[in-house]
MIVOZA-651770 format. One record per residue (C-alpha): z, x, y; residue in three letters; residue number from 1. Coordinates in nm, 2 decimals. Layout:
% MIVOZA-651770
zz/xx/yy/lumdo/balo
Z/X/Y/ALA/NUM
...
% end
This chain:
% MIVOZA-651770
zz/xx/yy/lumdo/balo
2.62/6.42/-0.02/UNK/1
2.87/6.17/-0.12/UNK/2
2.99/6.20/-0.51/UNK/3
3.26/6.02/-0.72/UNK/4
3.52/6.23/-0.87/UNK/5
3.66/6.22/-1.22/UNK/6
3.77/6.42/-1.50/UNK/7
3.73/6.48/-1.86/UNK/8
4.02/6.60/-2.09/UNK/9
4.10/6.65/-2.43/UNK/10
4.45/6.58/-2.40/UNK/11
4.58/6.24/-2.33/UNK/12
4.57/6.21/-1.88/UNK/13
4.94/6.05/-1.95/UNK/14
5.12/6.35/-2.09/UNK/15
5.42/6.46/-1.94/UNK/16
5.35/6.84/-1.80/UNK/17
5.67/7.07/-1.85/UNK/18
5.68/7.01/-1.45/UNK/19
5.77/6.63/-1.50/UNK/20
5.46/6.52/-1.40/UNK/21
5.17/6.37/-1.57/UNK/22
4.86/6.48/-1.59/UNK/23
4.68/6.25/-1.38/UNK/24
4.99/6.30/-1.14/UNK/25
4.87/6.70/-1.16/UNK/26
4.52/6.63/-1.05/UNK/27
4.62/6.36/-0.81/UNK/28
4.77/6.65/-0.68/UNK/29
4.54/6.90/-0.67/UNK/30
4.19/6.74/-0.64/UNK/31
4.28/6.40/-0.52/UNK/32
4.23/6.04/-0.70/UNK/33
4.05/6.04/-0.99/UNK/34
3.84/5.74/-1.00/UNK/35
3.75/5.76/-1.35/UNK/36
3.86/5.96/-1.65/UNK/37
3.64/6.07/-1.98/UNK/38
3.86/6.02/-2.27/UNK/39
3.81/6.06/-2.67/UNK/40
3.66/5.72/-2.84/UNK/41
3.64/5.92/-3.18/UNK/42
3.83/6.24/-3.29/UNK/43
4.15/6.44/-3.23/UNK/44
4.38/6.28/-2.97/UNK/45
4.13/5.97/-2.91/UNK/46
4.28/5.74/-2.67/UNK/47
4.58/5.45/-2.74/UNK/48
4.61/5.14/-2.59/UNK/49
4.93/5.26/-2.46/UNK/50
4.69/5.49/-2.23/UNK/51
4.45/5.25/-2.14/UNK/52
4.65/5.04/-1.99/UNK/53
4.82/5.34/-1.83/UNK/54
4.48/5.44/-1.66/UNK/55
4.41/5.05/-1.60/UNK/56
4.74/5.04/-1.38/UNK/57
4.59/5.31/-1.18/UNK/58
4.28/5.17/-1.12/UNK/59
4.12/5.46/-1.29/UNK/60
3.82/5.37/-1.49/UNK/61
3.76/5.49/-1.84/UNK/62
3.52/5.66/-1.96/UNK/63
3.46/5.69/-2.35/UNK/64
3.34/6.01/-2.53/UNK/65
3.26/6.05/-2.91/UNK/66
3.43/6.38/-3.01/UNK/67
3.42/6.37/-3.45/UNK/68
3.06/6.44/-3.45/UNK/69
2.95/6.75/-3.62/UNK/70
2.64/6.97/-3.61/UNK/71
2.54/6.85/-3.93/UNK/72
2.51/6.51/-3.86/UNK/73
2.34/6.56/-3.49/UNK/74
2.09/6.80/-3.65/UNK/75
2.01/6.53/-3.91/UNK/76
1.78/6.24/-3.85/UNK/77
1.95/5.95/-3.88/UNK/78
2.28/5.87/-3.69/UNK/79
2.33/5.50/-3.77/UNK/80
2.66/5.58/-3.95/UNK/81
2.85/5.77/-3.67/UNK/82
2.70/5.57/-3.43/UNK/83
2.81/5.22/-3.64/UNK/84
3.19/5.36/-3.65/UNK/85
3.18/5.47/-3.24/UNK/86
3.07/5.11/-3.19/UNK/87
3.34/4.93/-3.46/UNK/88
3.64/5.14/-3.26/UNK/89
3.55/5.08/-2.96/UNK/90
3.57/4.68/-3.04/UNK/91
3.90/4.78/-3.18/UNK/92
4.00/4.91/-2.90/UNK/93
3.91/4.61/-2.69/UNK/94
3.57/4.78/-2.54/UNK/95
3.41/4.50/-2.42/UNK/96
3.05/4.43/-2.55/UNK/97
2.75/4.33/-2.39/UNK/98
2.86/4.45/-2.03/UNK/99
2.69/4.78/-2.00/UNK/100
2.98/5.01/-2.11/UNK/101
2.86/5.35/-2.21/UNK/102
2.96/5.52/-2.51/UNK/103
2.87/5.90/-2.50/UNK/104
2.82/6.12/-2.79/UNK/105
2.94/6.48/-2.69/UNK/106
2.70/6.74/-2.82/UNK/107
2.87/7.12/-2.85/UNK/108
2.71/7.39/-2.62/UNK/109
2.57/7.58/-2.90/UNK/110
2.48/7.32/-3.19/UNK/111
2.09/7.21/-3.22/UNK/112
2.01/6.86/-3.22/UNK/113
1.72/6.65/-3.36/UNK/114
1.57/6.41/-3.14/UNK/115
1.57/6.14/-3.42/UNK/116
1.96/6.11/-3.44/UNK/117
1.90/6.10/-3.08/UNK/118
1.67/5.77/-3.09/UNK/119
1.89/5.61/-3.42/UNK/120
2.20/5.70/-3.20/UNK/121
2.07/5.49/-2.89/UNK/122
1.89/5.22/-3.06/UNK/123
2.21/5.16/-3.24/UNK/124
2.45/5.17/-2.98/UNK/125
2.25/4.97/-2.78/UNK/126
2.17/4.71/-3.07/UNK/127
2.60/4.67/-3.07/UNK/128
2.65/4.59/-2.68/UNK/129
2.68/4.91/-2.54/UNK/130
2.51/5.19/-2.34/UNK/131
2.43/5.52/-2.53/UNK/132
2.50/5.83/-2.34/UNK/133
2.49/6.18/-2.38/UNK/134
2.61/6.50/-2.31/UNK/135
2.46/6.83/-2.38/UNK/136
2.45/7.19/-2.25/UNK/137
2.17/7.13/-1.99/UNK/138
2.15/7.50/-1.96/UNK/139
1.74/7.59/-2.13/UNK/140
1.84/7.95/-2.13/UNK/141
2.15/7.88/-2.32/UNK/142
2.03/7.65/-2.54/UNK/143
1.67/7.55/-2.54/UNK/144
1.72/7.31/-2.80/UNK/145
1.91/7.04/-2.63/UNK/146
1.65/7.09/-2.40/UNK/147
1.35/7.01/-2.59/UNK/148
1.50/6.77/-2.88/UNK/149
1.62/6.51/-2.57/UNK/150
1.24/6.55/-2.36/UNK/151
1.13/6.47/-2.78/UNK/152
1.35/6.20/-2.72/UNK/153
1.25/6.04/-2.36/UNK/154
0.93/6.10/-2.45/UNK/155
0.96/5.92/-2.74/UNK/156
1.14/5.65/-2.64/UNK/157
1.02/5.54/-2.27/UNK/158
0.80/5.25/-2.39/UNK/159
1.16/5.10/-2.42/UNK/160
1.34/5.25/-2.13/UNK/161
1.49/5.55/-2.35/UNK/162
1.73/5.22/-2.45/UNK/163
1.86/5.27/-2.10/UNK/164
2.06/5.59/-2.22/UNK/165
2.24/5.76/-1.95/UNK/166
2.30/6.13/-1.93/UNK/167
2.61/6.42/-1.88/UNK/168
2.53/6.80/-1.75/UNK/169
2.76/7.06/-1.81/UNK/170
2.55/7.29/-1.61/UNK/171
2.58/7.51/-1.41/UNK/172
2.94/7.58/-1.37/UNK/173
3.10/7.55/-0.96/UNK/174
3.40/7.60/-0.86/UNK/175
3.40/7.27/-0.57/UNK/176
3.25/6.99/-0.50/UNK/177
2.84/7.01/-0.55/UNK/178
2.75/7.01/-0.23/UNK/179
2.36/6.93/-0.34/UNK/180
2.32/6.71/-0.64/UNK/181
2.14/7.01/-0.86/UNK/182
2.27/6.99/-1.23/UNK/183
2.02/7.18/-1.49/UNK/184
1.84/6.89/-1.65/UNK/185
1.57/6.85/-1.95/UNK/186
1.25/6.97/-1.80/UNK/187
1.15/6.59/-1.87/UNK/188
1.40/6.47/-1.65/UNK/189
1.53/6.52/-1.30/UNK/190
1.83/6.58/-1.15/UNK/191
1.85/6.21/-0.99/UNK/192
1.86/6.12/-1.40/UNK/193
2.13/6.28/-1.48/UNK/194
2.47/6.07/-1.40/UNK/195
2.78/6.28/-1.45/UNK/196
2.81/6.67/-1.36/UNK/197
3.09/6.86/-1.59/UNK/198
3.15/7.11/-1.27/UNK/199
3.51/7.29/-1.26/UNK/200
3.85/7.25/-1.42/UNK/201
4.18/7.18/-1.35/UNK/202
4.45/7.35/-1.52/UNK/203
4.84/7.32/-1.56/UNK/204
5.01/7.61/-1.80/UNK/205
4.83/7.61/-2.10/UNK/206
4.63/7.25/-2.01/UNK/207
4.31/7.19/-1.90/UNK/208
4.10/6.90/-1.77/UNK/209
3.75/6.89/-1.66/UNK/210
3.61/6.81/-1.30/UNK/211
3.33/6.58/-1.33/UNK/212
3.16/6.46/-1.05/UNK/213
2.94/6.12/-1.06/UNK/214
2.58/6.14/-0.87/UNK/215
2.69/5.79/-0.76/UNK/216
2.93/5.51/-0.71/UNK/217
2.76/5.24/-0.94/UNK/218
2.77/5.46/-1.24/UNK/219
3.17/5.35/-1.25/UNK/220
2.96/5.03/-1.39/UNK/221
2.92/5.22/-1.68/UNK/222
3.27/5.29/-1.75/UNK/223
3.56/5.01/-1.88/UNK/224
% end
């Protein structure tokens, strides 16, 4: 099975490790290429133009993740708000609109959700010229509410192609490449639905990023 690796991390991919590299350089490295790279849209250490461009040089798509969210406000019904300021800093950032970039709102692996923030989220998003995405612990036996507040969601929502809203696992964990595309899902979806895999981690001292594997190539259409 043929898969398109990336990462996720936290911490700006253009930091300078104490070993002089970057990290890109690191995972370059130690994994190979990344050919895209999930960074912060909203929240601590959100991404600068200074590192777009630095990713843009490598030919390393960009990937953007909504990271101020709280359980709160995803356990409420009505997201318009955070989903109005994810779409007015991603203009500032130059995001362009209207060519089926995808903005992801990162759910916490414990925190309930309510499918109607959900639906508000991704009519919203998708009202402003972008894709809405999300990421969830896919993981029932973990949490069983991601589980049934998104199949409350597609169910809800298919009359208008769940406003084309694409989806991240973080389940199960691996430790390589999947060698079968198998991420735990919504019992209303199926693996094939499911875009991006959160699989392993590469780490440098105290740093980590995320491996995350794309099911396949023309999901990089979904990135900047």
């Amino acid at each position: 099975m043929k898969t398109v690796f990336g990462v996720r991390s936290v911490t700006p991919i253009n930091k300078k490790l104490k070993n002089g590299y970057t990290m890109y350089d690191w995972v370059m490295r130690q994994k190979g290429f990344p050919a895209f790279c999930m960074r912060t849209l909203c929240g601590d250490n959100q991404i600068t133009p200074e590192e777009v461009a630095f990713l843009q040089n490598k030919d390393c798509k960009i990937s953007l993740v909504i990271r101020d969210l709280t359980e709160a406000q995803v356990s409420s019904v009505n997201s318009t708000q955070s989903a109005l300021a994810a779409v007015e800093t991603a203009k500032a950032l130059g995001v362009p609109q209207n060519q089926g970039i995808a903005l992801f709102a990162e759910i916490q692996p414990e925190w309930s959700i309510n499918h109607n923030w959900m639906i508000s989220f991704a009519q919203t998003v998708s009202a402003n010229g972008y894709v809405p995405g999300f990421i969830g612990n896919t993981d029932s036996s973990k949490n069983f509410n991601f589980d049934r507040e998104c199949g409350h969601f597609v169910e809800a929502t298919g009359s208008v192609g769940c406003f084309g809203s694409v989806y991240m696992a973080t389940e199960p964990k691996l430790d390589g490449v999947p060698e079968e595309w198998t991420p735990y899902c919504p019992s209303v979806l199926e693996p094939a639905d499911i875009s991006l895999w959160c699989c392993g981690t590469t780490t440098f001292d105290l740093i980590q990023v995320e491996d995350v594997y794309a099911r396949e190539e023309k999901i990089l259409a979904l990135m900047w």
